[in-house]
FITI-986744 format. One line per field, with one value per residue (C-alpha): z, y, x; residue in one letter. Coordinates in Angstrom, 3 decimals. Each point is the difference from the previous one (the first is absolute). Layout:
BEGIN
up <- [Z ...] $
north <- [Y ...] $
east <- [X ...] $
code <- [a ...] $
This chain:
BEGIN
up <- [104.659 2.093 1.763 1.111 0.598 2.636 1.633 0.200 1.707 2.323 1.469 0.351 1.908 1.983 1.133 1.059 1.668 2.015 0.781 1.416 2.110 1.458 0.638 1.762 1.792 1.491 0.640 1.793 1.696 1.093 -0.636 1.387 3.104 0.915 -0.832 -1.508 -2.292 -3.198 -3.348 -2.733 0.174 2.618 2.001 -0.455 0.807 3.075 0.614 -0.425 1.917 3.260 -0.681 -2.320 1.762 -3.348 -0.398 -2.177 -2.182 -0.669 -0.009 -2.572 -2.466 0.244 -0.815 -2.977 -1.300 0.253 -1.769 -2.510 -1.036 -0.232 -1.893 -2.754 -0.150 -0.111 -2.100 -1.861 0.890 -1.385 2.405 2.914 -1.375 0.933 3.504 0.443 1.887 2.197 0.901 0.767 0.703 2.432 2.863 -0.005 0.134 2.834 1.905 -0.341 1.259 3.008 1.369 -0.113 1.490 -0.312 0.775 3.846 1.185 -2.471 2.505 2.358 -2.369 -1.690 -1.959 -1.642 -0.994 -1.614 -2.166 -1.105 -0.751 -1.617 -2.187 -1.027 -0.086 -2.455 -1.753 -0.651 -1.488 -2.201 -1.296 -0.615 -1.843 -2.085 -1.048 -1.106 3.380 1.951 3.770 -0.303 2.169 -0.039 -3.602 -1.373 1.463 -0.893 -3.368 -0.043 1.069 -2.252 -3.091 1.429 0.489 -1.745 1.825 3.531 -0.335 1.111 2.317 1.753 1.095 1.348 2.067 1.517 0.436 1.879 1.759 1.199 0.943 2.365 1.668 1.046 1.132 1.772 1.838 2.074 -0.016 2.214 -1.630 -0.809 -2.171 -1.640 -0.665 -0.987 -2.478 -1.295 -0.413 -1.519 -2.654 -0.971 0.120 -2.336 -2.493 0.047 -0.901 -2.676 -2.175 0.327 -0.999 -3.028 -1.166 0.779 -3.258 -1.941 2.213 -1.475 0.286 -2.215 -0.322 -1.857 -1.660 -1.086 -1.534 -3.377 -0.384 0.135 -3.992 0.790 2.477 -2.168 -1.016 3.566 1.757 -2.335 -1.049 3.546 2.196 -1.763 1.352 -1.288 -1.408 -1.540 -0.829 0.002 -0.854 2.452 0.699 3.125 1.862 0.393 -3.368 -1.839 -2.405 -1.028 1.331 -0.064 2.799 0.771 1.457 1.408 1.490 1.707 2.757 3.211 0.231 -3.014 1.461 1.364 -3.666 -1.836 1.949 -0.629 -3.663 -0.170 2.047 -2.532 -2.805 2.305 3.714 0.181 -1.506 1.948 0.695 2.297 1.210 1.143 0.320 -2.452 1.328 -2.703 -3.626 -2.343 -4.084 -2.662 2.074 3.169 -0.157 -3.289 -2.273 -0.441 -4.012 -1.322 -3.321 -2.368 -0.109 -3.530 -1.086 -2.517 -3.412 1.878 0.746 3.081] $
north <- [107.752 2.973 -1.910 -2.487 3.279 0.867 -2.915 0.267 3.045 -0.231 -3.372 2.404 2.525 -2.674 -1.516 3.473 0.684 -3.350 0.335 3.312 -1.490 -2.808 2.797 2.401 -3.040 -1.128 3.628 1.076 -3.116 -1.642 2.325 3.507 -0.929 -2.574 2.790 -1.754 1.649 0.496 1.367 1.925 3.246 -1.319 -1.012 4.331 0.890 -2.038 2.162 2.834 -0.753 0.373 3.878 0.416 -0.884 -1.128 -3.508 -2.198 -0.706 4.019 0.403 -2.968 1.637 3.649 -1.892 -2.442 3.272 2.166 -3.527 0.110 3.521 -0.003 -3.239 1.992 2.894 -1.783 -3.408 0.709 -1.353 -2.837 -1.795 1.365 -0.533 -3.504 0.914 1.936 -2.962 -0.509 3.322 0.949 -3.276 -1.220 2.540 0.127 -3.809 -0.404 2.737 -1.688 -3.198 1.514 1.417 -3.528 -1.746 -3.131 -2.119 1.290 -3.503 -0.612 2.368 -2.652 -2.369 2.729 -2.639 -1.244 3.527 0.351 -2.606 0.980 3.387 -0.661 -2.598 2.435 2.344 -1.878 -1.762 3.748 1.653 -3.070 0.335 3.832 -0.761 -2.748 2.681 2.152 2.499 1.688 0.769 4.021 0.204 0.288 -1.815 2.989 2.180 -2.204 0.052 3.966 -0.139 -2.749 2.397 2.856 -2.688 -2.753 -1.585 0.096 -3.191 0.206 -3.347 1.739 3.167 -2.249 -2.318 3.054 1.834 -3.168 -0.758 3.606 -0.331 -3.166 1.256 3.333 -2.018 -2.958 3.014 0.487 -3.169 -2.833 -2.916 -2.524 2.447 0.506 -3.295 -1.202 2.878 -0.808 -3.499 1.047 1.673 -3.476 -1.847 2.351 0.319 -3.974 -0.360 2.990 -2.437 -2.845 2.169 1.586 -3.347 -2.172 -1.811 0.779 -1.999 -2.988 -2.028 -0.459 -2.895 -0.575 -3.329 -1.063 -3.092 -1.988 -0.979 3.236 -0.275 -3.268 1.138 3.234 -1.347 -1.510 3.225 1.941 -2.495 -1.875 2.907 2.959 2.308 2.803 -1.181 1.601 -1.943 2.705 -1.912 -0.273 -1.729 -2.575 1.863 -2.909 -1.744 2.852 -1.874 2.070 -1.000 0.953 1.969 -0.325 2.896 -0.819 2.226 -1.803 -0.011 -1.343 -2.698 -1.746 -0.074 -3.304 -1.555 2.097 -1.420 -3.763 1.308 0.675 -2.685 -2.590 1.271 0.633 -1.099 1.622 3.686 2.548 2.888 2.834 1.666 3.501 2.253 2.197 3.332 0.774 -1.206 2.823 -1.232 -2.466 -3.129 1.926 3.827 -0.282 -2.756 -3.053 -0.590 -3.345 -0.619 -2.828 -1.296 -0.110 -2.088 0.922 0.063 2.166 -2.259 -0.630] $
east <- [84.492 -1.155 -2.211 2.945 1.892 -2.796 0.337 3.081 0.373 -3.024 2.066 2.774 -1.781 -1.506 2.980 1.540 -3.431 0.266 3.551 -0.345 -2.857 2.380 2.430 -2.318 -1.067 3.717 0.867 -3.076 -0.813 3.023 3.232 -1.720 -2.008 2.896 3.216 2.093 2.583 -1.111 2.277 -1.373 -1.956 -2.492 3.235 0.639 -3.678 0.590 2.654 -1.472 -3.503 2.339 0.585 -3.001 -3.327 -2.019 -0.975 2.949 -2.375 -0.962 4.044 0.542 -2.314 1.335 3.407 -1.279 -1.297 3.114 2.093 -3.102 0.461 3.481 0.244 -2.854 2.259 3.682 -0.507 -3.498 -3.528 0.075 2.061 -1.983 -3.419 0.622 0.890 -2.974 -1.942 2.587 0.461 -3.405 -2.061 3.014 -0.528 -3.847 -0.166 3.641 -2.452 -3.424 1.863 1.685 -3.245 -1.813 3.364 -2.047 3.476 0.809 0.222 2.860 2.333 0.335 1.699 2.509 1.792 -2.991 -0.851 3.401 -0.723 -3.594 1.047 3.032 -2.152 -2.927 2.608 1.834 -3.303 -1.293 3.541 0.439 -3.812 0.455 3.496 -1.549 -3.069 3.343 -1.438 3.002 -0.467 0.180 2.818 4.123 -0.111 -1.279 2.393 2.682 -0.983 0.454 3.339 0.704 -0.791 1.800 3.134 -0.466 3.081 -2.664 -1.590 -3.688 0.555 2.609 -1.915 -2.692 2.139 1.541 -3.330 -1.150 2.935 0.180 -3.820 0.688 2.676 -1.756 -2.656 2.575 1.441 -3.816 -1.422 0.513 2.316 -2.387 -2.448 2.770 1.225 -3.775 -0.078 3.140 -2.039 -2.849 2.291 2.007 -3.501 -1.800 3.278 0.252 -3.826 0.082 2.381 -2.676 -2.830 2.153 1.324 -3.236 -1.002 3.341 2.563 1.598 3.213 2.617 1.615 3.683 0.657 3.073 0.446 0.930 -3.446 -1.547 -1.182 -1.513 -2.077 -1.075 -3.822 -0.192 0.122 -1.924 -2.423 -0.549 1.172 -1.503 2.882 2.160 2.846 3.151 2.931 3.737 3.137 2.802 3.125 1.293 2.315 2.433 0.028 -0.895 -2.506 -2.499 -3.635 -3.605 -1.640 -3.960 -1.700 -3.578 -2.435 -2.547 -2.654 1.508 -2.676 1.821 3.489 -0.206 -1.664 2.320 2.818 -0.871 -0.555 3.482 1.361 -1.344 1.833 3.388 0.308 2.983 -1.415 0.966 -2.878 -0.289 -3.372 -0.016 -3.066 -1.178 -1.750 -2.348 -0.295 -1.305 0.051 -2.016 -1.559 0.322 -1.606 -1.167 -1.405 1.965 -0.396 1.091 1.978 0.329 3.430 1.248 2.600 3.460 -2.216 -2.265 -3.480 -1.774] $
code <- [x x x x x x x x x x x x x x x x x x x x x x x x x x x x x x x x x x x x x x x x x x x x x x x x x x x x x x x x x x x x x x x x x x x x x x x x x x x x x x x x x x x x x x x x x x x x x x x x x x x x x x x x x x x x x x x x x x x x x x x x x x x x x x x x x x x x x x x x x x x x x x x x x x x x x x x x x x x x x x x x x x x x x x x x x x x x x x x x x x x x x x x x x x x x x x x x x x x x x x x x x x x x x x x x x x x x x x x x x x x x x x x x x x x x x x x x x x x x x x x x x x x x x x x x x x x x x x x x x x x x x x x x x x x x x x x x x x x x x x x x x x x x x x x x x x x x x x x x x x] $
């Protein structure tokens, strides 16, 4: 057991490791050298770098720091211990990246840089998220003022912190850095849901048919899928009927479908996608059961 535990948490620390790696990589390489607007704390350290002349990367560390301590000393050390990677390792690495600036050819082709940053931007939060890392910056101070008013949701004070951040920034840069920051941003937020839900994502599907105890063994038997059956009614005829909920990969819509077709070509069944599936089967061991009958045997 303690050895699994080990395991367990050296992945962790590896994946925050790597994804602050990717990160240091898309901010120093690409978003940095190229100015485009950026959000977050390096987004202030940017900022600040205009009227302060210390490297970002010099100013990004002071500013983890300051978060760091006041995160220990207002919600406890053991949430920050877990941003201590982030909030030291970041800045060194973001640095040690700008200095090499081994992607200078990429500034001809601006768009393409948007998208490579915003995808090891993305690629490198998601992987620091999954190791349950934070990124050392406006979470933590939204979490602060989140225990001092727990109405002050912690998403809010970083959308406005970031917002505010861009906009300073929008105000002295030309149009187009601008608009590719604001790129890189809805890149690396649409790529962080991949990474977080990689592996877990399934689709649902919704049958509703007559047949649906017929095809019972057929679905779990054949299939292999979750399957939950709820009771429910027609909404014009108001007979009461029976519902099948099915979790499954989405390579088995299409077999599932004919499976259900065969029993009822007229079934009706609705697929929908399923972020992440956490549970028996799915996160933790699927464990199979003899059915027993009425008298009680197998």
């Amino acid at each position: 057991m303690k050895l699994e535990n080990g395991r367990k948490m050296l992945f962790s620390y590896g994946l925050v490791v790597f994804g602050n790696i990717l990160g240091a990589m898309a901010y120093g390489l690409i978003i940095l050298p190229q100015s485009f607007a950026c959000g977050g704390v390096t987004g202030l350290c940017v900022l600040l770098n205009q009227v302060v002349p210390i490297p970002v990367s010099a100013l990004l560390l002071a500013a983890n720091l300051c978060l760091f301590a006041l995160g220990w000393f207002c919600v406890g050390k053991d949430f920050v211990l877990k941003t201590v990677v982030s909030c030291i390792f970041f800045p060194i690495l973001m640095g040690a990246f700008q200095s090499w600036n081994g992607l200078s050819l990429l500034a001809e082709d601006p768009l393409t840089s948007a998208l490579l940053g915003g995808t090891l931007l993305g690629v490198g939060a998601g992987m620091t998220l999954r190791g349950n890392g934070s990124s050392c910056g406006f979470d933590i101070l939204g979490v602060v003022l989140h225990q001092k008013n727990p109405k002050i949701p912690v998403s809010l004070v970083m959308y406005l912190c970031d917002v505010t951040v861009i906009l300073l920034q929008a105000a002295e840069k030309p149009m187009l850095k601008t608009v590719y920051g604001i790129l890189v941003i809805l890149i690396s937020n649409l790529i962080v849901n991949k990474v977080l839900t990689y592996g877990k994502a399934e689709c649902r599907l919704i049958i509703i048919s007559k047949q649906t105890e017929a095809m019972r063994w057929a679905l779990l038997g054949k299939e292999d899928v979750g399957l939950t059956y709820l009771k429910g009614e027609t909404g014009f005829q108001q007979e009461e009927t029976s519902v099948a909920l099915v979790i499954a990969p989405y390579e088995k819509i299409e077999s599932i479908k004919k499976t259900v077709y065969s029993f009822d070509p007229m079934a009706f069944i609705i697929i929908d996608q399923v972020r992440s599936v956490l549970g028996q089967g799915y996160t933790m061991e699927r464990v199979y059961q003899k059915r027993t009958n009425e008298n009680g045997t197998a």
